[in-house]
C-alpha positions as CSV (number, residue, x, y, z in Angstrom):
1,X,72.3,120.0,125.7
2,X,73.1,116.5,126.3
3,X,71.8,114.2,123.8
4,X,70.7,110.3,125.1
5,X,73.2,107.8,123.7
6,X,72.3,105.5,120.9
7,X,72.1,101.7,121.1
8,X,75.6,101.1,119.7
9,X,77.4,103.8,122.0
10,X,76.2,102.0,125.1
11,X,77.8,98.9,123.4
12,X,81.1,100.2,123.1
13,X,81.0,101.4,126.6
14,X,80.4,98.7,128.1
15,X,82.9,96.6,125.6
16,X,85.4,98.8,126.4
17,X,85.3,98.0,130.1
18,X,85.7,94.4,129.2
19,X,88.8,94.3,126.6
20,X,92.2,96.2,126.7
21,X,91.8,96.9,122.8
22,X,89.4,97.4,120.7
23,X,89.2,99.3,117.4
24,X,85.9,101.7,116.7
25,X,85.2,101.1,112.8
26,X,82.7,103.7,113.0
27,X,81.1,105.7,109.8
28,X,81.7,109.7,110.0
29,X,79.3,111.7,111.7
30,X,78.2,108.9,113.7
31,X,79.3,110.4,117.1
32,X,82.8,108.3,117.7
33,X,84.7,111.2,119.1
34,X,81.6,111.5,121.5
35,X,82.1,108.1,122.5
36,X,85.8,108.6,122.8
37,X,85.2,111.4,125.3
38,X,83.0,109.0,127.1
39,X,85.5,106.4,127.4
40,X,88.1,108.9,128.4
41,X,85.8,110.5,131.3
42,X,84.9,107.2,132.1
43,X,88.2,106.0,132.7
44,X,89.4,109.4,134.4
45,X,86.6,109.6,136.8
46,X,87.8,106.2,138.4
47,X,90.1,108.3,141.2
48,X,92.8,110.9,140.8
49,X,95.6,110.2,139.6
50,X,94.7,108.5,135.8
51,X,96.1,109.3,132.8
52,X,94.3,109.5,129.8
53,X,96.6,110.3,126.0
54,X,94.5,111.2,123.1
55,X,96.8,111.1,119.8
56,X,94.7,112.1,117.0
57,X,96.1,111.8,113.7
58,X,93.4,115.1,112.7
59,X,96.5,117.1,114.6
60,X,98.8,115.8,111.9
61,X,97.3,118.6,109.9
62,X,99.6,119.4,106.5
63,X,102.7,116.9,107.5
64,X,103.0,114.2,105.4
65,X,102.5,111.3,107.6
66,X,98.8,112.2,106.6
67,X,98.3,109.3,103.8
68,X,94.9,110.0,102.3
69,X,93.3,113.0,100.4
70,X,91.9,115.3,102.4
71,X,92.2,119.3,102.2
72,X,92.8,121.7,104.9
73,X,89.4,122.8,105.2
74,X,88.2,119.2,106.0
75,X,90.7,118.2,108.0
76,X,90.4,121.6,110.4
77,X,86.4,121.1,110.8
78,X,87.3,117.2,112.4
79,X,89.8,119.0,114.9
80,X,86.9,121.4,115.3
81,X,84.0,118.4,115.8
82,X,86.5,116.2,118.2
83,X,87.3,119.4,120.3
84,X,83.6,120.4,120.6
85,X,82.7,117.1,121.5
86,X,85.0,116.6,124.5
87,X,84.6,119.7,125.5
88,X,80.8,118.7,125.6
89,X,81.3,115.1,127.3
90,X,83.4,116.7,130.3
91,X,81.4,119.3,130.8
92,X,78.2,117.0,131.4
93,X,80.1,114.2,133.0
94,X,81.5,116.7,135.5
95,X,78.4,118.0,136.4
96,X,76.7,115.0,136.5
97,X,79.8,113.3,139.3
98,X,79.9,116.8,141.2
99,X,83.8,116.5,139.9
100,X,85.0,120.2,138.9
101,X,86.0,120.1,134.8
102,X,88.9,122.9,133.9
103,X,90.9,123.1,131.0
104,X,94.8,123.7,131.1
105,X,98.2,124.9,128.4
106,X,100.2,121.9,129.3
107,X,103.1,123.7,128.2
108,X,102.7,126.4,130.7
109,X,100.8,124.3,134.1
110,X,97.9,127.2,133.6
111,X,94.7,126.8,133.9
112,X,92.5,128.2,131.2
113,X,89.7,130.1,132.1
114,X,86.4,131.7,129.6
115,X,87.7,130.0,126.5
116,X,84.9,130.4,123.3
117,X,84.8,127.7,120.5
118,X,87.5,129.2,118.7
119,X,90.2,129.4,121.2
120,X,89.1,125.8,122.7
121,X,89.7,124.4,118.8
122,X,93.0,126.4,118.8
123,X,94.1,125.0,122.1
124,X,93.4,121.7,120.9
125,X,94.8,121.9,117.9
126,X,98.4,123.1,118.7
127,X,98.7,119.9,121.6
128,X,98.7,122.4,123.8
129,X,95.8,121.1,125.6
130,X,94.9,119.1,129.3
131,X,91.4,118.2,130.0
132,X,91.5,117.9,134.2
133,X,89.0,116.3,136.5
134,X,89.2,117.4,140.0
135,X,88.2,115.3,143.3
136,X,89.9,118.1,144.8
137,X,92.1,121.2,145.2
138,X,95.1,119.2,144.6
139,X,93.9,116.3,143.1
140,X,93.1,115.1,139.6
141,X,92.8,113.0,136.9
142,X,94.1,114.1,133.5
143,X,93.7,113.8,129.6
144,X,96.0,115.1,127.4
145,X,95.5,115.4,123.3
146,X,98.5,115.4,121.5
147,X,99.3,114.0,117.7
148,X,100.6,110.6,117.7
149,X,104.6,109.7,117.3
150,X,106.3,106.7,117.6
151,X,109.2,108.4,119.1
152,X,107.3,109.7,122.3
153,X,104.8,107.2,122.0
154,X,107.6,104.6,124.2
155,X,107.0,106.5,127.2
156,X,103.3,106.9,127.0
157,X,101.9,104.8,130.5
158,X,98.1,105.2,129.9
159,X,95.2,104.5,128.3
160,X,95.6,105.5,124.9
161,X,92.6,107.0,122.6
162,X,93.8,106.7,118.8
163,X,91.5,108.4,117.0
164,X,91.7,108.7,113.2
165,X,93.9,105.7,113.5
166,X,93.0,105.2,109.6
167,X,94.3,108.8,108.6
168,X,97.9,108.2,108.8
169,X,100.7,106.4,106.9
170,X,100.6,102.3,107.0
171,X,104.1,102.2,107.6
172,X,103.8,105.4,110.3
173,X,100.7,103.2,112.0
174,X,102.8,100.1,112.5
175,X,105.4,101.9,114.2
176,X,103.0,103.5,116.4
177,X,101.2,100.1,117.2
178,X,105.0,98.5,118.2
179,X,106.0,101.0,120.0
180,X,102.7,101.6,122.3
181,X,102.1,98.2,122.6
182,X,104.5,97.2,125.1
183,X,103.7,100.3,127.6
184,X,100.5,98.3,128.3
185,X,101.5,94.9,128.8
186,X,103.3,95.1,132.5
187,X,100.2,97.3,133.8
188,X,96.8,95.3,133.8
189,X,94.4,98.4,133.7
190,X,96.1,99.9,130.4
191,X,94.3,100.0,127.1
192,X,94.6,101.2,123.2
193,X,91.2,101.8,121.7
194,X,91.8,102.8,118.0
195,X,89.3,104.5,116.1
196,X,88.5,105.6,112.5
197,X,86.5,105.3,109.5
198,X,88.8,104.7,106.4
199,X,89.4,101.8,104.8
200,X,90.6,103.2,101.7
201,X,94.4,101.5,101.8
202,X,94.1,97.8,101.8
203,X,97.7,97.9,103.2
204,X,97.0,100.1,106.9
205,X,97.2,98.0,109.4
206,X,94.0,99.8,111.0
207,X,91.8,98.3,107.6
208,X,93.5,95.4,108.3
209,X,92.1,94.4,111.7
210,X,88.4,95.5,110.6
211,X,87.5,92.5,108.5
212,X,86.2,89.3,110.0
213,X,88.7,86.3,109.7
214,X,86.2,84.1,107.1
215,X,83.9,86.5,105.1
216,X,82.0,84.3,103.9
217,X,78.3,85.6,102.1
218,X,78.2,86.9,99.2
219,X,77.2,90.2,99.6
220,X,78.3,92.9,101.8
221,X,74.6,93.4,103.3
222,X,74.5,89.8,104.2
223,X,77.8,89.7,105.7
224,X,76.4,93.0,107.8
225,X,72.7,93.4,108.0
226,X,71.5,96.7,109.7
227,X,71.9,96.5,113.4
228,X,71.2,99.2,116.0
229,X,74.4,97.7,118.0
230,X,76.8,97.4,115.3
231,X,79.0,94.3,114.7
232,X,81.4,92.6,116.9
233,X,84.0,90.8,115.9
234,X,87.8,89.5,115.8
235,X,89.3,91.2,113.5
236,X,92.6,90.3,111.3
237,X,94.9,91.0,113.9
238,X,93.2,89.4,116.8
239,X,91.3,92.4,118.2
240,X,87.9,93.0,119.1
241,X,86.2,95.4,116.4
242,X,82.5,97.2,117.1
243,X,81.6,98.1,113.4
244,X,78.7,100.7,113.0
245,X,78.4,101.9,109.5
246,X,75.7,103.9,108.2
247,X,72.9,101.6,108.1
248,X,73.1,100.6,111.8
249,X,73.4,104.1,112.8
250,X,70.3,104.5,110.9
251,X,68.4,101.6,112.7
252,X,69.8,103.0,116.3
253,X,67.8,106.6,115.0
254,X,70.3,108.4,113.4
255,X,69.6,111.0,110.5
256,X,71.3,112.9,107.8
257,X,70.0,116.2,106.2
258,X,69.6,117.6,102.7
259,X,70.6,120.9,101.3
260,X,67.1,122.4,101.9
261,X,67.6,120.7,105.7
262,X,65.2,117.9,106.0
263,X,65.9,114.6,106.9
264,X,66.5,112.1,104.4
265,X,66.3,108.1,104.2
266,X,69.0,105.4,104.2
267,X,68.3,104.8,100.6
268,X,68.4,108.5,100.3
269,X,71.6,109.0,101.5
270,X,73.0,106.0,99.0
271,X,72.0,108.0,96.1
272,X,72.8,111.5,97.1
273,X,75.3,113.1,95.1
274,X,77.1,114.3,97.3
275,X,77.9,111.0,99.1
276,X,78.8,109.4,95.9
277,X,82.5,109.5,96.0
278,X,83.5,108.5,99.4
279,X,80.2,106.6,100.3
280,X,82.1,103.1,100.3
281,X,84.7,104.9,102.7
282,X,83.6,106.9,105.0
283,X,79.9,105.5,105.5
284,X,79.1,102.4,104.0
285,X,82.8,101.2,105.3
286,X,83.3,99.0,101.7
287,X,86.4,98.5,101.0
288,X,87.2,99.2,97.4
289,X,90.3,97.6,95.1
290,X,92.9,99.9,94.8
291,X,95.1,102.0,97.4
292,X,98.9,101.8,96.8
293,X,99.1,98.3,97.5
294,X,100.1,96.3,94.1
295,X,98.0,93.5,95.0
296,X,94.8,94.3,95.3
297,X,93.4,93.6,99.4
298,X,89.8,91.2,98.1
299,X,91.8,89.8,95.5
300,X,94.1,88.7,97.6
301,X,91.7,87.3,100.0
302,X,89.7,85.5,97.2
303,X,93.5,84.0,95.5
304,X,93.9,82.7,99.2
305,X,90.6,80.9,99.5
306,X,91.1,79.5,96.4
307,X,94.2,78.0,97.7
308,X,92.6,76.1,100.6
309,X,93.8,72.6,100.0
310,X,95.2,73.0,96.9
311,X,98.5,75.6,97.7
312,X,100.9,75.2,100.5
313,X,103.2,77.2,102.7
314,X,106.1,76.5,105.0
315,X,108.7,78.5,106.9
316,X,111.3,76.1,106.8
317,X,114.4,75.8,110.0
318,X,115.5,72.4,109.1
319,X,115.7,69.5,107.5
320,X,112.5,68.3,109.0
321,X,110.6,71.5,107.6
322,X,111.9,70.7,104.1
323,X,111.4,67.0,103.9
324,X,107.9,67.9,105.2
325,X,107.5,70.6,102.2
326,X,108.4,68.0,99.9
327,X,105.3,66.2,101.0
328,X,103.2,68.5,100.8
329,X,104.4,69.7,97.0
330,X,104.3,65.7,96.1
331,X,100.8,65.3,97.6
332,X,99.6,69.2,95.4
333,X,101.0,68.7,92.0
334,X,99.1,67.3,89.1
335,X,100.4,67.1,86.0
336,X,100.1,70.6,84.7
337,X,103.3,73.0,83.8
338,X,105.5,74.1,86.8
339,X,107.8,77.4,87.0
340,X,109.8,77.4,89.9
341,X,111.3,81.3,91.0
342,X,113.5,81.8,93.3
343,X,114.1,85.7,95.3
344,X,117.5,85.2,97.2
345,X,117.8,86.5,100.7
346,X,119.6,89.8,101.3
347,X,119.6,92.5,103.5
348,X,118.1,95.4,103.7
349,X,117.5,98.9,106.0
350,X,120.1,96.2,108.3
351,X,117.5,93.8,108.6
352,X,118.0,90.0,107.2
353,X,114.8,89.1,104.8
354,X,114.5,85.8,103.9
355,X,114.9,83.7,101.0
356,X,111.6,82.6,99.2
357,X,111.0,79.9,96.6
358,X,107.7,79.5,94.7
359,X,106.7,76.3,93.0
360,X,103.2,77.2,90.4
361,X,101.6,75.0,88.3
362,X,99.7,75.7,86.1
363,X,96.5,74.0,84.6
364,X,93.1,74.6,82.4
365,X,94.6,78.8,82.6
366,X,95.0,78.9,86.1
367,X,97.6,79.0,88.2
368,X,98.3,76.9,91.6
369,X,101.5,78.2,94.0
370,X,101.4,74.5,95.2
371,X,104.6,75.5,97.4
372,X,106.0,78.8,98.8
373,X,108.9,77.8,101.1
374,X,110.5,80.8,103.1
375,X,114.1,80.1,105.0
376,X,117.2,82.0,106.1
377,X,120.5,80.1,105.8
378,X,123.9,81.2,106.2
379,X,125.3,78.3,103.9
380,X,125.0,78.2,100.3
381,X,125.2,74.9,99.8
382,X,122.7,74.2,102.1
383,X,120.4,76.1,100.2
384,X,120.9,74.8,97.1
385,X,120.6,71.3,98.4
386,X,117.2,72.2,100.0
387,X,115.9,73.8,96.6
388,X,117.3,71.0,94.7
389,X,115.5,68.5,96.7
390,X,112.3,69.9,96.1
391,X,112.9,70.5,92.3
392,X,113.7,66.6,92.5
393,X,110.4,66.1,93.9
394,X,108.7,67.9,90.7
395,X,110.6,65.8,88.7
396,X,110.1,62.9,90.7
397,X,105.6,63.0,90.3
398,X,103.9,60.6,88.0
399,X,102.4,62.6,85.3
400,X,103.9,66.1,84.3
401,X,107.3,65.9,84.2
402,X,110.0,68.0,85.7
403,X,109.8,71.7,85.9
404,X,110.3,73.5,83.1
405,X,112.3,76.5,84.2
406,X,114.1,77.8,87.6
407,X,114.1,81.6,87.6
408,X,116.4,83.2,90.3
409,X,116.9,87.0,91.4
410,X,120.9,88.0,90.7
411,X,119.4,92.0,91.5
412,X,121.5,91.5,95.0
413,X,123.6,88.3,94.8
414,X,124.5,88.0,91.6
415,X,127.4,85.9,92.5
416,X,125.2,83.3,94.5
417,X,122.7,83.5,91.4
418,X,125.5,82.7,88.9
419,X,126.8,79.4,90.9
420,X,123.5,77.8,91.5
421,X,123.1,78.3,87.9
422,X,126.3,76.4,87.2
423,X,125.4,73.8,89.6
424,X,121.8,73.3,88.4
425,X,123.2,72.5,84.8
426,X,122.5,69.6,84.7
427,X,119.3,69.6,86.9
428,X,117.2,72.6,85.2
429,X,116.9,75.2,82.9
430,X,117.6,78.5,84.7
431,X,117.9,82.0,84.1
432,X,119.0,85.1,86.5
433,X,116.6,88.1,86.9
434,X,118.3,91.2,86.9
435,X,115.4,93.5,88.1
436,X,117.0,96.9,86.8
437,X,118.3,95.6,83.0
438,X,115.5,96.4,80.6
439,X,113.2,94.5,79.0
440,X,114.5,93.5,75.5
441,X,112.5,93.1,73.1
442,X,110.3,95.3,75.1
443,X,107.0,93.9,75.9
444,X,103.9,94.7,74.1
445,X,101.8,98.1,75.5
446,X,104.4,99.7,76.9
447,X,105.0,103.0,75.8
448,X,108.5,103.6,76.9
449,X,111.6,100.5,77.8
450,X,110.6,99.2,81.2
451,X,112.8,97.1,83.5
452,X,112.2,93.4,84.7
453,X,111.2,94.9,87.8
454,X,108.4,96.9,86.9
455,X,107.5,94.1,83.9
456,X,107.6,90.8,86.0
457,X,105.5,93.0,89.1
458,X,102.7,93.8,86.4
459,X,102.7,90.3,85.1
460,X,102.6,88.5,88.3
461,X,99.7,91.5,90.0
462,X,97.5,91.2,86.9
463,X,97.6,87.6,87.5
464,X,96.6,87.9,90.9
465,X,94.5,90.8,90.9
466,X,92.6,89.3,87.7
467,X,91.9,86.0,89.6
468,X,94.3,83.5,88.0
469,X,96.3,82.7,90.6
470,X,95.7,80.5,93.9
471,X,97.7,81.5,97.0
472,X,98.4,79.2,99.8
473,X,95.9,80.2,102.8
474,X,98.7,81.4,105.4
475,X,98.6,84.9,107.1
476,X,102.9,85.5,106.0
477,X,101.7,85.4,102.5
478,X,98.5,87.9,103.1
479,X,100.8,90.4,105.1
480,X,103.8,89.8,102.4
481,X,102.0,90.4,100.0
482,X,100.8,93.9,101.1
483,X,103.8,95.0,101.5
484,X,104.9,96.0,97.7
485,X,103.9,99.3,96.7
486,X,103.3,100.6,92.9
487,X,103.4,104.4,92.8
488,X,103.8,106.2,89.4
489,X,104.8,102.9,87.4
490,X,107.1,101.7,89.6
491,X,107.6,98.8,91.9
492,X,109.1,99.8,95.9
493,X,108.5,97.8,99.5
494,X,109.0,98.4,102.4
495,X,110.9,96.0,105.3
496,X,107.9,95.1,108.2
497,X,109.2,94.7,112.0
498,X,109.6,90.6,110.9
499,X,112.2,91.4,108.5
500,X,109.3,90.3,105.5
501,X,110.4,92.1,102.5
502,X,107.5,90.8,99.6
503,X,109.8,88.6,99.1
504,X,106.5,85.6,98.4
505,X,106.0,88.2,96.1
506,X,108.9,88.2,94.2
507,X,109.5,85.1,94.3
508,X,105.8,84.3,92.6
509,X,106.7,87.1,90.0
510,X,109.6,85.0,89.0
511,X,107.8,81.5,89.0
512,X,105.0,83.5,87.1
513,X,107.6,84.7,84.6
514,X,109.5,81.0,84.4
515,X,105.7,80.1,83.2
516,X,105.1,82.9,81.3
517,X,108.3,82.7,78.9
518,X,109.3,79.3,76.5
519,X,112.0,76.9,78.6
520,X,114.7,76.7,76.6
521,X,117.5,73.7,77.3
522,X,115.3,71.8,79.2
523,X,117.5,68.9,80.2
524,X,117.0,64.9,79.3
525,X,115.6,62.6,82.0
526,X,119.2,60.7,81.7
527,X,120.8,64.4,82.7
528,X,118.6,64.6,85.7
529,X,119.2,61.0,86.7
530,X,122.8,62.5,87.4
531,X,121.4,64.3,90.7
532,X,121.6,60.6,92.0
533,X,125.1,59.9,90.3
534,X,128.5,60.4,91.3
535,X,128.1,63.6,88.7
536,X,125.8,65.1,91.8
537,X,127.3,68.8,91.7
538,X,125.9,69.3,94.8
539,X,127.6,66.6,97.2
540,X,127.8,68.2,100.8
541,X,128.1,65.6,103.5
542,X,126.1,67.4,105.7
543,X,122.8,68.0,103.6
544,X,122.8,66.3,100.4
545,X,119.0,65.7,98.4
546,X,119.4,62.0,98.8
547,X,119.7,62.1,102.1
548,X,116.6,63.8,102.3
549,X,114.6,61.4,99.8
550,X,115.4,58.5,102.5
């Protein structure tokens, strides 16, 4: 029986002929993989000859690249639900556009002939499966359902259906995303449409392109009052997302059931017991803080806002970028304490992350990252000249008062560490973070020792995550600061395709911890008046602070 498609379906259909991506943020049971057979037939019944790839992540069934809890018994009954509703979609399209619908093994060219339920689901299931439209005895059109993988995923060339895009691994998603990107940008008529309804892990990059750009009412039912459409909007990562949660279902005619089978309410549904425990996920589509991302997704979003006006970023190339940060941290500070912390560039899984430098201030119990500069030199000297400029320019502000302590990673480069704390001397009080030593004395309400690592991570998140800090407003802080994981107590991160390593991150843990801990040696203004003397440690002819002071 073919049931008449709500107000929202049509939307998408007719979005979907309009963009080359677009991301379904649909709540369950609200008919997506209906609509994703729609869009498939749709696009197959063009002319022969289209190619249609459906990579579920519900085929990923007991691998680990599934990231989120679900048991075997749920995740077999949404393989069941996607394959019953293509199977339904074709059936009625074909009859409807006198096409012939037949189902073949793609690994055996056969066509399959009086399949029931079960061995339809199985088919599915193993990627065996080939949904063909014929326009003739030779010719057709073709979809084929298969689980996603970046490493096959470079030679996909069609119109790719992700659904459950929110089911799998962040880091497992972004390869996927890079790799089938490129397959449609030399063909015009290609397109991704991604599709899910978690938005448990504030770190997936599918939850990351489902929330406007500026949220900016205070509730989530202002932000997203019931609407038989859905929502349009651009998401995060530039594309176009149709957002139906449960409410707009509901005002298009939808209806859930009770355990005696009758039909309940909106507000019923909110308060059935059942629904309790994944209602924000899976149909109220709320995010909620946690996930494994240390630094919790709102949080981070509020920290940023705060930061309008008030925190800065740049990615500095040259000597133009830095004289320009230097402005901008003259023109931010006040005359509150400042920690400066410094995370030294390495390299890692052979790709070159950057160095990151975090000037915070802090005033009335609040802290202000009134500078983040990010660079990647080759030349030491250089970048000590550039960070010494900049700690000039603290030192250099009406009211306040120079900085009251540098605090530089030696995890990786302990050599590097070691000589800008020679050189600095005279400049600033410094001290070299070794991530692994342990804490000693160790820190109140820990248990057991715990290592700078895991100490300065929880110091700076709680700061963040507790509203005390102000980020600067840029997207390479929001995406950095993803990035670091906390998974049974201890701190790891991953390297993204731009080489980011949380390396804002760690270098705010260590301008946190430069605030957080008394300065000791804090130098005389006639010491720092050396920088400008002929007792100027850093004297390179190419790059030297005054120079850049001119």
């Amino acid at each position: 029986m073919k049931r008449e498609r709500r107000f929202y379906q049509n939307v998408a259909l007719v979005v979907v002929r309009e963009v080359r991506q677009l991301a379904l943020y649909w709540a369950r049971r609200c008919r997506k993989s209906t609509t994703l057979g729609d869009i498939a037939f749709d696009e197959m019944s063009k002319e022969s000859a289209r190619l249609v790839i459906a990579a579920s992540a519900s085929l990923l069934l007991g691998k680990e690249l599934v990231g989120v809890t679900l048991s075997a018994a749920e995740q077999a009954m949404i393989v069941a639900n996607e394959s019953a509703a293509m199977r339904t979609v074709f059936e009625n399209g074909a009859e409807e556009k006198q096409l012939d619908f037949k189902v073949a093994d793609s690994t055996r060219d056969k066509i399959m002939t009086g399949l029931t339920p079960e061995d339809f689901a199985e088919l599915y299931q193993s990627s065996r499966m080939e949904l063909r439209l014929y326009f003739s005895h030779t010719r057709f059109s073709k979809l084929q359902i298969i689980a996603p993988n970046p490493a096959t995923a470079r030679s996909w060339r069609a119109t790719v259906l992700r659904d459950e895009a929110g089911f799998t691994n962040p880091n497992f998603e972004n390869d996927l995303r890079i790799a089938t990107d490129p397959m449609m940008r030399d063909t015009p008529d290609l397109k991704i449409i991604y599709a899910s309804n978690l938005s448990g892990n504030a770190r997936h990059p599918y939850f990351t392109t489902t929330l406007p750009r500026e949220i900016t009412a205070e509730t989530e039912d202002e932000q997203f009052p019931a609407n038989p459409n859905g929502h349009l909007y651009i998401g995060q990562d530039g594309i176009l997302v149709h957002r139906v949660s449960l409410k707009d279902a509901y005002a298009a005619g939808h209806c859930l059931f009770n355990d005696r089978s009758e039909p309940m309410t909106y507000d019923e549904c909110r308060s059935f017991p059942q629904f309790k425990s994944g209602w924000d996920e899976t149909y109220a589509l709320n995010h909620k803080s946690g996930g494994s991302a240390a630094i919790d997704f709102l949080a981070l979003i509020s920290a940023q806002r705060r930061g309008v006006g008030r925190c800065n970023f740049v990615y500095a190339e040259n000597e133009s970028d830095i004289r320009r940060a230097g402005r901008l941290l003259a023109a931010a500070l006040k005359d509150g304490r400042v920690g400066i912390g410094w995370d030294v560039a390495s390299t890692t899984e052979e790709k070159s992350n950057p160095s990151s430098v975090t000037f915070t201030e802090s005033l009335g119990g609040e802290r202000f990252q009134r500078l983040v500069v990010v660079f990647k030199l080759t030349k030491e000297d250089i970048a000590r000249a550039w960070v010494l400029y900049l700690i000039d320019v603290v030192r250099s502000r009406p009211r306040g008062g120079p900085a009251e302590r540098l605090c530089i990673d030696g995890s990786n480069e302990r050599l590097f560490a070691q000589g800008t704390k020679d050189k600095f001397a005279a400049t600033i009080s410094t001290e070299i973070i070794l991530n692994g030593s342990p804490v000693d004395p160790q820190p109140p309400g820990y248990l057991a020792s715990i290592n700078y690592k895991t100490y300065l991570g929880d110091l700076y998140s709680a700061s963040v995550n507790e509203g005390r800090t102000a980020l600067p407003p840029d997207e390479y802080i929001k995406k950095d600061h993803l990035l670091p994981l906390k998974d049974a107590g201890k701190y790891s991160c991953p390297v993204d395709a731009d080489g980011r390593h949380g390396d804002t991150f760690d270098s705010g843990k260590n301008a946190e911890y430069a605030l957080e801990k008394p300065a000791t040696g804090v130098r005389t203004p006639e010491d720092v008046a050396r920088i400008h003397t002929g007792g100027n440690p850093l004297s390179i002819p190419q790059f030297t602070p005054r120079r850049l002071m001119r």
